[in-house]
C-alpha positions as CSV (number, residue, x, y, z in Angstrom):
1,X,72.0,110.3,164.8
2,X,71.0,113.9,165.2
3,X,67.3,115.2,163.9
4,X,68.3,116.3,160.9
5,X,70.5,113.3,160.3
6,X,67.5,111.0,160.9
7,X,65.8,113.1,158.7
8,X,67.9,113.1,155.9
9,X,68.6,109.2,156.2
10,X,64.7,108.9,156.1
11,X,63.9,110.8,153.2
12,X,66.7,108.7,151.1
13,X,64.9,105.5,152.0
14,X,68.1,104.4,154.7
15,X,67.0,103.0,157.9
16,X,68.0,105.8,159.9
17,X,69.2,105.0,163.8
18,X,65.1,105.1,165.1
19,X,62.0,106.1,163.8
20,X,61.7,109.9,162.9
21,X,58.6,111.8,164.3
22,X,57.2,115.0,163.0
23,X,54.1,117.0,164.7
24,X,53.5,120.5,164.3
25,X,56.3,121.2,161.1
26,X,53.4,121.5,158.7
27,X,50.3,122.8,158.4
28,X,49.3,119.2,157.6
29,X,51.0,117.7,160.2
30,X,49.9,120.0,163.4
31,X,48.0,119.8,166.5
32,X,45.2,122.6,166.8
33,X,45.7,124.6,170.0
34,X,43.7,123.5,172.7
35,X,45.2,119.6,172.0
36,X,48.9,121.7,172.3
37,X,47.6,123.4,175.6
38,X,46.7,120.3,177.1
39,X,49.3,118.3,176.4
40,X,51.7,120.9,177.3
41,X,50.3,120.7,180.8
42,X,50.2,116.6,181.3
43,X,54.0,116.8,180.0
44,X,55.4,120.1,181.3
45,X,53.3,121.9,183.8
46,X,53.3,125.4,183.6
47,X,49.8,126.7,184.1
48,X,50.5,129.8,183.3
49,X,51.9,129.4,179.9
50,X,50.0,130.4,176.5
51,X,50.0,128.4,173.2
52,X,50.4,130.5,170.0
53,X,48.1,130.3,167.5
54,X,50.8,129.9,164.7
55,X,47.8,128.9,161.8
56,X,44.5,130.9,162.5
57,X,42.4,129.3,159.9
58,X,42.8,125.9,161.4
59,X,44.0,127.4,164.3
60,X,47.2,124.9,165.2
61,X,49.5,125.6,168.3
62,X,52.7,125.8,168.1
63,X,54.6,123.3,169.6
64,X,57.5,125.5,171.0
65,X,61.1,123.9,171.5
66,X,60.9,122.8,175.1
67,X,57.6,121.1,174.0
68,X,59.7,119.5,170.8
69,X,62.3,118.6,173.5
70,X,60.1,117.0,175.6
71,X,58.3,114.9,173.4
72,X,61.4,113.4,170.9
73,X,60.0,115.2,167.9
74,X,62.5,115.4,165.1
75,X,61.5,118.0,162.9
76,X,60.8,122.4,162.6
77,X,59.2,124.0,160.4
78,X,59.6,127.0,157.8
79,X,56.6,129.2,156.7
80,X,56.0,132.7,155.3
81,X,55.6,135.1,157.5
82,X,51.7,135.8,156.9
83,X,48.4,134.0,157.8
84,X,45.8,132.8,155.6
85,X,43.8,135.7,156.5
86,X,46.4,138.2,155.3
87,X,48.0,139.6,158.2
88,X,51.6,138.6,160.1
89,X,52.3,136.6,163.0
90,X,53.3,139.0,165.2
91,X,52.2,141.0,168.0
92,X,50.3,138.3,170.4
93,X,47.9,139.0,172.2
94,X,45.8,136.6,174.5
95,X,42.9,135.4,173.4
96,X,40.2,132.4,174.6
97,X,38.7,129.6,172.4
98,X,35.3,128.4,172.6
99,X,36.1,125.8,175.3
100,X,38.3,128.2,177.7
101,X,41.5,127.3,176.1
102,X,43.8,130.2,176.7
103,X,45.9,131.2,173.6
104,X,48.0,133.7,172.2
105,X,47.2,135.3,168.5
106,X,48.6,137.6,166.2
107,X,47.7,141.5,166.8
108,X,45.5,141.5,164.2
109,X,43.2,138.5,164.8
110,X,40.5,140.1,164.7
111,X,36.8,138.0,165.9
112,X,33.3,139.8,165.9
113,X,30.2,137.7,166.8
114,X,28.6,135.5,164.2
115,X,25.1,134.2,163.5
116,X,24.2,131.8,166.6
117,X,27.2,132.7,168.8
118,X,29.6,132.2,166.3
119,X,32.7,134.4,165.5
120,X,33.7,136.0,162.1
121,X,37.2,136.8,161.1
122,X,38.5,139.2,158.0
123,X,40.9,139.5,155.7
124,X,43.9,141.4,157.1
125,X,42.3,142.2,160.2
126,X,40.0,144.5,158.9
127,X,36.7,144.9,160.3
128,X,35.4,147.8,158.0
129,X,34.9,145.2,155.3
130,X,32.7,141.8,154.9
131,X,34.7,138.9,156.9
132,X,35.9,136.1,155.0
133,X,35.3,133.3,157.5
134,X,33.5,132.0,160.8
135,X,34.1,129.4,163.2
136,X,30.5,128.0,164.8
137,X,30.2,128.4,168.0
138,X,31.7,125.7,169.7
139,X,34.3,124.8,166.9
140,X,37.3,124.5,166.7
141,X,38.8,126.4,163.3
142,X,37.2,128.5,160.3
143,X,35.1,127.9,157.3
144,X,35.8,130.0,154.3
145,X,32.5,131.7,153.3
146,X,31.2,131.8,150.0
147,X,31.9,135.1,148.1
148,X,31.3,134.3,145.0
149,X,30.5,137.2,142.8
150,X,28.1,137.1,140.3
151,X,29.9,135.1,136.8
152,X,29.1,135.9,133.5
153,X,30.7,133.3,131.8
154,X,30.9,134.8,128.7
155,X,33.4,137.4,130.1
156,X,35.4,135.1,132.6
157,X,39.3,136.6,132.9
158,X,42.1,134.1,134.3
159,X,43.7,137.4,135.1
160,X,40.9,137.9,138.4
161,X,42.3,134.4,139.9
162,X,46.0,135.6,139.8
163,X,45.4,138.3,141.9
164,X,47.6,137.2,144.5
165,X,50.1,135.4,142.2
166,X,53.7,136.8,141.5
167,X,57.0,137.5,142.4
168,X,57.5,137.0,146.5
169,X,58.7,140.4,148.0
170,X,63.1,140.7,148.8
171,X,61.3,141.2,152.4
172,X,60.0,137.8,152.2
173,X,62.8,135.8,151.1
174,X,64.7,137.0,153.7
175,X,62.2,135.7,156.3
176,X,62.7,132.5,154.8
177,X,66.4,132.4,154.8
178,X,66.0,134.2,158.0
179,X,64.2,131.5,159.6
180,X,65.8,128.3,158.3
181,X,69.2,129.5,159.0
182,X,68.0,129.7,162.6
183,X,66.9,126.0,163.1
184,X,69.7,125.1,160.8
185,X,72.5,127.1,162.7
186,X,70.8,126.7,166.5
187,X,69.2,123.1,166.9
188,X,70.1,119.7,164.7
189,X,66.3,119.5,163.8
190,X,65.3,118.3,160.5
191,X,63.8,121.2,158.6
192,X,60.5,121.1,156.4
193,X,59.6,124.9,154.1
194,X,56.4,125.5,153.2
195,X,56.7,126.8,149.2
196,X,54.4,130.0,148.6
197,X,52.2,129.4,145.9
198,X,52.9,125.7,144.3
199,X,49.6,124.4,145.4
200,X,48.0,124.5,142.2
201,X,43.8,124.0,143.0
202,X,43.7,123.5,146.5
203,X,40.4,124.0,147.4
204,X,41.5,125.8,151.0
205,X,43.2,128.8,148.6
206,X,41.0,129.2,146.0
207,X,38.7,131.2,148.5
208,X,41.1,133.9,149.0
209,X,40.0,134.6,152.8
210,X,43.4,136.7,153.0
211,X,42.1,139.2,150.0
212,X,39.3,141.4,151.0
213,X,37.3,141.6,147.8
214,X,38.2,138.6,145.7
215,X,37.5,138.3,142.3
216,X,37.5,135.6,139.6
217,X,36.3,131.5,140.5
218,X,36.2,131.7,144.2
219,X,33.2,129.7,145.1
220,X,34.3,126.4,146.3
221,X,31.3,124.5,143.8
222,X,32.3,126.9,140.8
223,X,36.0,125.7,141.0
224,X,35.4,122.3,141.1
225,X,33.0,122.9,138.4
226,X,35.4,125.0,136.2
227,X,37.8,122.1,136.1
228,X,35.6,120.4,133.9
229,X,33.4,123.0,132.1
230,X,36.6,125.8,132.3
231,X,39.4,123.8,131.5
232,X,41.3,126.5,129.4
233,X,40.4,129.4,132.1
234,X,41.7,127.0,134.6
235,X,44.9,126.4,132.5
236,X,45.8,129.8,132.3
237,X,45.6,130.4,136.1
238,X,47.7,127.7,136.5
239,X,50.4,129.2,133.6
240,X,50.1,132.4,135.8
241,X,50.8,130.9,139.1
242,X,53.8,128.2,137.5
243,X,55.2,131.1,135.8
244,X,55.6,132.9,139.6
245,X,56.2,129.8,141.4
246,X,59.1,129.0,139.4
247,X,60.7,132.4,139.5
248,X,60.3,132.3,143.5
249,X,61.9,129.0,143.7
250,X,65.1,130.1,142.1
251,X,64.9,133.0,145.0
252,X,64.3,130.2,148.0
253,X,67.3,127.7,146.7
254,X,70.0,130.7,146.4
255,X,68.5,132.1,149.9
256,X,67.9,128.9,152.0
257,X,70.3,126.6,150.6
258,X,70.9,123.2,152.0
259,X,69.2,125.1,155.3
260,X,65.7,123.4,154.3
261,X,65.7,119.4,153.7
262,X,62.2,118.5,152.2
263,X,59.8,121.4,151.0
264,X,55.7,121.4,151.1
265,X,54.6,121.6,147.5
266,X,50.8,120.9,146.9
267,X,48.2,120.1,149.2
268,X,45.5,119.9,146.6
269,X,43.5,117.1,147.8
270,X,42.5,114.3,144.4
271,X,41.0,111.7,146.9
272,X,37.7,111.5,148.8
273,X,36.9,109.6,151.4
274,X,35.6,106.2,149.2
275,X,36.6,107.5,145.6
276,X,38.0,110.4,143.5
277,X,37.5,114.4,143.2
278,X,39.0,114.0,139.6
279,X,40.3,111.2,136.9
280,X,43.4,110.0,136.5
281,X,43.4,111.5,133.4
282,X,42.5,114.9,134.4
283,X,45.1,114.8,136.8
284,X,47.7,113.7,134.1
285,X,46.6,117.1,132.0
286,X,45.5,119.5,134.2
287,X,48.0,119.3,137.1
288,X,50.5,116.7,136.6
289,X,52.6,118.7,134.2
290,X,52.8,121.8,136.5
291,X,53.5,119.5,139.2
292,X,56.1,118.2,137.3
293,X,57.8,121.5,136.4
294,X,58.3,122.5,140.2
295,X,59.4,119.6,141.2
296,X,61.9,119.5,138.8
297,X,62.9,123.0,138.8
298,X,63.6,122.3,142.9
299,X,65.2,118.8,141.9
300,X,67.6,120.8,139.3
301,X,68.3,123.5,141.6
302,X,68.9,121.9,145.1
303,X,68.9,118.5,147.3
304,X,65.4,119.6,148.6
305,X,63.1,116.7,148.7
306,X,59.3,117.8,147.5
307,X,56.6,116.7,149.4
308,X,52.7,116.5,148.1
309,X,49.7,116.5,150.9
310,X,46.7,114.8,149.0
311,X,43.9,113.3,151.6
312,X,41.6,110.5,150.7
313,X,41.6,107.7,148.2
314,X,44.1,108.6,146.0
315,X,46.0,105.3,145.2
316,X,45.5,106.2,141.8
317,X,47.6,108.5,141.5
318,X,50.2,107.4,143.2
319,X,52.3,106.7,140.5
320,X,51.9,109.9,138.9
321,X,52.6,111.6,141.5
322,X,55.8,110.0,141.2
323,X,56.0,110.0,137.8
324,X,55.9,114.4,138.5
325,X,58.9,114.1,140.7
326,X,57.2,114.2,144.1
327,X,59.1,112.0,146.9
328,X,57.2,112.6,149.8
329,X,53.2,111.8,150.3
330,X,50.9,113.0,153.3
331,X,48.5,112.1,155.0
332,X,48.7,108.5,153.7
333,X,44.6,108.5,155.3
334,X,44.7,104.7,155.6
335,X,40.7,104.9,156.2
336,X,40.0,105.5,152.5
337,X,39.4,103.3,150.0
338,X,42.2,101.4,148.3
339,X,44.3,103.1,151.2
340,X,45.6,99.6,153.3
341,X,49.0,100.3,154.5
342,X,50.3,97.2,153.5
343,X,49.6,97.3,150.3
344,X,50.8,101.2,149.9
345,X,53.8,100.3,151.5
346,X,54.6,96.9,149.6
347,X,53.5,98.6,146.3
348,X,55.4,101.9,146.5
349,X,57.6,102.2,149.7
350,X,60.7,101.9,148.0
351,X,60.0,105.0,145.6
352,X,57.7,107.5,148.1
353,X,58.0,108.3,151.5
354,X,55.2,108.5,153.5
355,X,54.7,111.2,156.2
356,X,51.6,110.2,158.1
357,X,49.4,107.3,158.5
358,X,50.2,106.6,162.1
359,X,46.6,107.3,163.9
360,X,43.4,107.8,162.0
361,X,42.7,111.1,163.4
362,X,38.7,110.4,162.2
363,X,37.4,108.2,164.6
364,X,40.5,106.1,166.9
365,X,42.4,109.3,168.1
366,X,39.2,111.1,169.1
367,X,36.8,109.2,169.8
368,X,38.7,105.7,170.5
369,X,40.2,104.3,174.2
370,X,43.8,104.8,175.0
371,X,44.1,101.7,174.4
372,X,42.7,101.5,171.1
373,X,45.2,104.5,170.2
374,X,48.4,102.5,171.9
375,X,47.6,99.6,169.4
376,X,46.7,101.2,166.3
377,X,50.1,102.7,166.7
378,X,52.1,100.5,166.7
379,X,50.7,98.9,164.3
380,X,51.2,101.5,161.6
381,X,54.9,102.3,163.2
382,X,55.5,98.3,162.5
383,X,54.0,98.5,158.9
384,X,55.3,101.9,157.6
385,X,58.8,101.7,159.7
386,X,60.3,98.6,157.8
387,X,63.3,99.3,156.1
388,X,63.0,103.2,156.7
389,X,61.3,105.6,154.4
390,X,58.7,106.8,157.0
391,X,58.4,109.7,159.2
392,X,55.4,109.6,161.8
393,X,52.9,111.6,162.1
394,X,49.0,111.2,162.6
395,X,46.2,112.0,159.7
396,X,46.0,115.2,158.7
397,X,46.0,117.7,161.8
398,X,45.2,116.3,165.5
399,X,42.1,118.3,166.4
400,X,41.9,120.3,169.3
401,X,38.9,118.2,171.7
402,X,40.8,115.1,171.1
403,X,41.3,113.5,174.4
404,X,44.4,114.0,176.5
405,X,44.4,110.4,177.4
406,X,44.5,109.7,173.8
407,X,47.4,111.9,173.3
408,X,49.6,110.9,175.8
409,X,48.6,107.4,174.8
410,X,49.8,107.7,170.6
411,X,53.1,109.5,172.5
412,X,53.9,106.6,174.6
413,X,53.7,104.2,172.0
414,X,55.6,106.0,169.8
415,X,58.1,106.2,172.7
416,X,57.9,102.6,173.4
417,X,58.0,101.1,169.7
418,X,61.5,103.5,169.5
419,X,62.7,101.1,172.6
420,X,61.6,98.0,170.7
421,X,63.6,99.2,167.8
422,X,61.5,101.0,165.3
């Protein structure tokens, strides 16, 4: 089978010819850029070469095509053409991390010192106003900061919190049609889109650190808290941002076309490490019918297969997350509660495919042996991999100090379970 072939046969739950492998197609399922650099030079060499920063809030790598190549990754992935922090990915420029990691960024990265050694960042690159995150020194990605204007809750508005809801731009759809038709027509890699604006409540956008002077619900304690005490406000942001979201996705299926295979619809996280964020109830009325109108606006419209990111314990909503029409779940974090592989992939494998799972990127990948990292491998590739229905990936993101030894270590036994069969 090709990529996209193994792709497709995945994602309909047939065993496809070995096991498909995604890293760096999503923003979920990435590597930040000093893991990319390094691996890059234990696989391929070239000293000289400079990772782009592709996601500068997380700050991911991109894993270019000889990199793809050279590793047996499967899929590519589609995104809009801006960054969280409102400005384009164009125009690199070098740039070096915290821990010497050469990089390349976009023009308009923009990094003044913080408190302590830090670095801020702003919205759209603009120094002239108040920045809208920091990294500490020595990290590795950016915090949103808190700027939360003063709420009188007598006079909330829905309408501040749609700011940057609406219709996407003719510019933009064509840089998704653009782009898709390029891995479609050029490679035979499975495709993955990221959807603009279907992520109803994740925390990571409610900040707005692309928007320079955000108004509305943006504190990340007075959201959660307006889901409960709000719940009508709340309602109508969501309205606002279906009403656009739906309108858009009639756009991407005419432009894209059978170009894209599965798209990236939420990545609202319900789960905590050991319990909940919400109940299953809440879910069922504040989110589940919106999810339930994308997906099946996307179902109606196209063969696209919808795909919800959702880290934590969040076993109890897996069937409604089904139930709203989603097929594909990420991370699958297996260190939660209620999260056993086994029993996730006994109890819904036939109706979900899971996209992740393979490494917990918390505490084997980083601070485990290669050894350690070899085994635990294998053992989710064995678990997740029967019958098909499983694409691998790590956790959530591979951070950027995890060890190279532990990265060429999850590659080879990916590499060698494919021998065996998987």
């Amino acid at each position: 089978m090709t990529s996209r072939e193994r792709l497709a046969a995945t994602l309909n739950h047939h065993a496809p010819d070995r096991l498909c492998v995604d890293f760096g197609a999503g923003f979920q399922t990435g590597m930040g850029a000093g893991a990319v650099h390094r691996l890059r030079q234990a696989v391929l060499g070239q000293p000289d070469f400079r990772v782009k920063v592709i996601e500068p809030y997380q700050m991911l790598g991109e894993i270019d095509e000889e990199l793809r190549q050279a590793l047996g990754l499967d899929v590519v992935g589609v995104h809009g053409s801006g960054t969280m922090f409102g400005f384009k990915n164009e125009g690199w420029k070098p740039f070096t991390m915290f821990d010497g990691t050469p990089v390349l960024v976009p023009e308009k990265f923009n990094v003044t010192p913080a408190d302590e050694g830090g670095w801020w960042v702003y919205p759209e690159g603009d120094t002239r106003v108040p920045p809208s995150a920091w990294m500490p020194k020595g990290s590795y990605f950016f915090d949103s900061l808190n700027r939360q204007q003063p709420l009188d809750e007598s006079k909330l508005d829905p309408v501040d919190n749609c700011a940057e809801m609406g219709p996407m731009s003719e510019e933009e759809v064509r840089h998704f049609a653009r782009t898709a038709r390029h891995w479609h027509e050029n490679t035979t890699a499975g495709v993955y889109m990221t959807l603009p604006g279907t992520a109803f409540g994740d925390i990571a956008l409610v900040p707005a650190p692309w928007i320079k002077h955000p108004k509305g619900i943006r504190g990340v304690t007075e959201w959660y808290m307006a889901t409960a005490a709000h719940r009508d406000y709340v309602r109508k942001v969501f309205e606002c941002q279906c009403e656009s979201a739906l309108k858009n996705i009639e756009w991407l299926t005419a432009a894209v076309g059978d170009c894209a295979q599965v798209v990236f619809v939420s990545g609202t996280d319900f789960g905590t490490q050991t319990s909940q964020f919400c109940s299953v109830r809440t879910y069922r009325e504040m989110y589940k019918p919106f999810h339930k109108a994308v997906n099946d606006r996307i179902h109606q419209l196209s063969k696209w297969k919808t795909f919800i990111h959702s880290c934590g314990a969040v076993r109890p909503f897996i069937p409604d997350f089904i139930d709203a029409g989603f097929d594909v779940l990420n991370p699958v974090q297996c260190s939660a509660t209620g999260m056993d592989p086994r029993l996730l992939k006994r109890e819904f494998g036939r109706q979900l495919v899971f996209w992740g799972g393979g490494v917990d990127t918390q505490k084997t990948l980083p601070f485990g042996t290669p050894d350690e990292v070899y085994r635990e491998v294998r053992e989710r590739i064995d678990i997740f991999g029967e019958g098909g229905g499983y694409v691998f990936n790590g956790i959530h993101n591979l951070q950027s100090n995890v060890p190279t030894e532990n990265l060429l270590a999850l590659f080879r036994a990916v590499k060698d379970a494919i021998r065996a069969g998987a």
